[in-house]
VEXMI-736558 format. One record per atom (N, C-alpha, C): x, y, z. Coordinates in pm, whole numbers, plus 32768, in hexadecimal, padded with zeros to 4 digits. Layout:
BEGIN
PT     x     y     z
PT     X     Y     Z
...
This chain:
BEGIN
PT     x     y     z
PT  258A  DB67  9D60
PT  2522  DB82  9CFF
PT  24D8  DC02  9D1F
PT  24C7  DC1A  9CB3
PT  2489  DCA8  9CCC
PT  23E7  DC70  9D18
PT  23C3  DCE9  9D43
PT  232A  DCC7  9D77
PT  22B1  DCD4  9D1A
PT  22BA  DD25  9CBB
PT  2266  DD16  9C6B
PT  2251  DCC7  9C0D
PT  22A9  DC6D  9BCE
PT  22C1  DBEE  9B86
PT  22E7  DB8A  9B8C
PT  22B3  DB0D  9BA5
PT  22D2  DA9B  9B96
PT  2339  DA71  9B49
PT  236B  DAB1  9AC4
PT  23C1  DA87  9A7D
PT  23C8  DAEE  99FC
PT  2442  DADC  99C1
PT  2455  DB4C  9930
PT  23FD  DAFD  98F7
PT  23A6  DB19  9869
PT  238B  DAE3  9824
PT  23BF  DAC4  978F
PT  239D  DAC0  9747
PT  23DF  DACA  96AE
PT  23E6  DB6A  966B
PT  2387  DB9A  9696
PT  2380  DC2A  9649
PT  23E9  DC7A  9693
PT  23F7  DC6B  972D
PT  248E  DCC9  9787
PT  2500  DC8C  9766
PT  252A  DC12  9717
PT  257D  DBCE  9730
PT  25A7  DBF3  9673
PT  2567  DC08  960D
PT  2577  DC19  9581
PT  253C  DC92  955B
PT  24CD  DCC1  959C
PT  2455  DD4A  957E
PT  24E7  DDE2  9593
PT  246D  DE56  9555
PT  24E7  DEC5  9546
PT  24C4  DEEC  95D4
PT  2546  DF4D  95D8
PT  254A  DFB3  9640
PT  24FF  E048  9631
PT  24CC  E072  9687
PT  2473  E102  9684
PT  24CC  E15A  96B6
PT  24C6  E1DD  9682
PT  251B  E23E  96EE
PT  249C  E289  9735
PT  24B3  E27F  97D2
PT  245C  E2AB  984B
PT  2483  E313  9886
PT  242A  E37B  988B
PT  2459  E3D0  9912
PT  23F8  E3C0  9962
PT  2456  E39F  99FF
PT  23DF  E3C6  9A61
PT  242B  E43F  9AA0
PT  2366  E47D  9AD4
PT  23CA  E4E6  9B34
PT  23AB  E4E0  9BBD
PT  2405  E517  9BFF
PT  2400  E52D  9CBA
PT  2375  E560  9CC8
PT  233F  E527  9D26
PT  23A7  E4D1  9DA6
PT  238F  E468  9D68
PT  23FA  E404  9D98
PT  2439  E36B  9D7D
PT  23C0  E333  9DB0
PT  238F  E2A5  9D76
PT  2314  E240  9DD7
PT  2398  E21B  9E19
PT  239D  E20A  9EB5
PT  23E3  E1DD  9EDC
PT  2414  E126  9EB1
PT  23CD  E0DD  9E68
PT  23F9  E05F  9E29
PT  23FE  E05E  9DC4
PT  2451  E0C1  9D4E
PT  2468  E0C3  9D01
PT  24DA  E096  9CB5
PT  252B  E06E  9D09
PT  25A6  E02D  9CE8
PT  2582  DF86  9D03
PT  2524  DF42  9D47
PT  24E4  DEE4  9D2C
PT  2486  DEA9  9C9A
PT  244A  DF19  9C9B
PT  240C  DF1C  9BF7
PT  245F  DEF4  9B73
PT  24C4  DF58  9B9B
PT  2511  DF8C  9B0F
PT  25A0  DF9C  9B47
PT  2608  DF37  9AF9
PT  2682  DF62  9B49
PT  26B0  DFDA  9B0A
PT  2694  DFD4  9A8A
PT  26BA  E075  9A59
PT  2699  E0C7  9A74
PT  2612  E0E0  9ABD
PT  25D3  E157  9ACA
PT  2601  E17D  9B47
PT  262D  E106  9BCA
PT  2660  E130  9C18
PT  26F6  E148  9C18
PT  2751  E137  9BC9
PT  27CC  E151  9BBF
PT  27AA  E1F8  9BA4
PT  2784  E20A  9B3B
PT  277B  E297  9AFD
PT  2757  E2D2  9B82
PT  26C4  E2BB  9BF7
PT  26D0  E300  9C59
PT  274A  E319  9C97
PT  278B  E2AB  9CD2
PT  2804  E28B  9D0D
PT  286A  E328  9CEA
PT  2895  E30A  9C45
PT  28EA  E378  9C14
PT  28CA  E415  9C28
PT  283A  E3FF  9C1D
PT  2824  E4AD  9C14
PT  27B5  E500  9C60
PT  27CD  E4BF  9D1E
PT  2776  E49D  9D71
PT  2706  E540  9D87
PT  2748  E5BC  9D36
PT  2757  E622  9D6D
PT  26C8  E66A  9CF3
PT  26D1  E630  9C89
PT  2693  E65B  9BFF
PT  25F3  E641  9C06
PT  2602  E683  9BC3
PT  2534  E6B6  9BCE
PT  2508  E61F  9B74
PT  253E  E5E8  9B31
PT  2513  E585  9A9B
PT  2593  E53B  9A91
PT  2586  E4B0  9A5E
PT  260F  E478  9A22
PT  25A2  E420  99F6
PT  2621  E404  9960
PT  25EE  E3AB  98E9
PT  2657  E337  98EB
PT  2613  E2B3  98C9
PT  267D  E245  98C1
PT  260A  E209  985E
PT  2637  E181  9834
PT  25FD  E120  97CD
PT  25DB  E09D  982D
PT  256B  E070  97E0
PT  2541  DFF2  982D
PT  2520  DFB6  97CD
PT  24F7  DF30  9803
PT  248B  DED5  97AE
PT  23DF  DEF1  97BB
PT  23B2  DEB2  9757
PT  2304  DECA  9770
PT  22BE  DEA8  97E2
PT  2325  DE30  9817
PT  22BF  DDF6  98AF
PT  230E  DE4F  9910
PT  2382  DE91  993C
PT  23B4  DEFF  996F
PT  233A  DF54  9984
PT  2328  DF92  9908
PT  22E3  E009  98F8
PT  2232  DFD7  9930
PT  21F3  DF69  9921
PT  218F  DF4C  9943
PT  2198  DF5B  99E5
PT  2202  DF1C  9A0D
PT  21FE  DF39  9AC8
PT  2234  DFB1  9B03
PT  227D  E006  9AA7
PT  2270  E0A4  9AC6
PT  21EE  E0F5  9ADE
PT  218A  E08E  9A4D
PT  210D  E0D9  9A3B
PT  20D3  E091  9AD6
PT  20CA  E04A  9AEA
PT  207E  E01A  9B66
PT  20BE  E051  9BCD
PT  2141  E06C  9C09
PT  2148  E0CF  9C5B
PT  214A  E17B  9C97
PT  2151  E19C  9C02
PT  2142  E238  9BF7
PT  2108  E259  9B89
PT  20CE  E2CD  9B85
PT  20A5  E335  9B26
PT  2116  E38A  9AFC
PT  2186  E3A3  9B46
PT  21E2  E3F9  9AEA
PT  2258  E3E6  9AB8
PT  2217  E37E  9A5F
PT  225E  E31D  99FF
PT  222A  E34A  997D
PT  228F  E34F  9935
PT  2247  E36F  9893
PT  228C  E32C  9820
PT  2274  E30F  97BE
PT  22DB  E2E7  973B
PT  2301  E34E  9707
PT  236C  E35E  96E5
PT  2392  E3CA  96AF
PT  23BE  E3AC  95F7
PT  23F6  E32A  95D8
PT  2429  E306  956B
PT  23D0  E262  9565
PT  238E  E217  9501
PT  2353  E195  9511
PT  23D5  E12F  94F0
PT  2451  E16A  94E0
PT  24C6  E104  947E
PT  251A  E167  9482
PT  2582  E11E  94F3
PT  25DD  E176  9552
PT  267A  E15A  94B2
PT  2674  E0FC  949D
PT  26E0  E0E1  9426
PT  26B8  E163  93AB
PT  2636  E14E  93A6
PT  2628  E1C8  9356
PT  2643  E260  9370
PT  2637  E277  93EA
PT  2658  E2C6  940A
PT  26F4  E345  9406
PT  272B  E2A9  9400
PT  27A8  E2E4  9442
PT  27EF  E2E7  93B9
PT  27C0  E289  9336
PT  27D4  E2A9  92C4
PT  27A6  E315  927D
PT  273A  E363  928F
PT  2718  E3B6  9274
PT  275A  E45E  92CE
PT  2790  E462  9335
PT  27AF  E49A  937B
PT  288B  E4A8  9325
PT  28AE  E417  9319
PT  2929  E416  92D3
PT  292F  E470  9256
PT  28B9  E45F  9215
PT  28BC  E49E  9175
PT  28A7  E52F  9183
PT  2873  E55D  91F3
PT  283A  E5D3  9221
PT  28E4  E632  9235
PT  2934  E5C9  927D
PT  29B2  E5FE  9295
PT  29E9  E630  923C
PT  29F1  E5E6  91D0
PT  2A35  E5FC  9143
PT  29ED  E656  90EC
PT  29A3  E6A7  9114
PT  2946  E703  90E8
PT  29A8  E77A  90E0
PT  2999  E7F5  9073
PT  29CC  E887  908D
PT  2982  E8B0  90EA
């Protein structure tokens, strides 16, 4: 179990995903927080910023361990739909 939660609740378990960037330096328990946020460290240990998607209670224990955490997108599905149509753009 993670340390900051007792349990998923209904909103991490059905609620949307956010797209996050945090940037370096890493909280060193950040892959405790957020498994995404620490995978993305994991991948791109070297980068000033990396963005991954979470849930809302994710993002609440990011906010409780760091400040250089930000939202970048509120509705990561939207995102990436809007980013698709962007493709198909001239």
């Amino acid at each position: 179990r993670r340390p900051f939660a007792p349990s998923m609740d209904a909103e991490s378990r059905n609620g949307s995903y956010l797209l996050v960037e945090l940037n370096a330096p890493w909280p060193p328990a950040v892959g405790l927080v957020s498994r995404a946020a620490g995978r993305a460290v994991r991948e791109q240990p070297a980068s000033s910023a990396v963005r991954f998607g979470c849930t809302q209670l994710e993002w609440r224990w990011l906010q409780q361990l760091t400040r250089a955490a930000r939202v970048v997108h509120s509705e990561l599905g939207e995102y990436y739909a809007d980013r698709a149509v962007a493709a198909t753009l001239p």
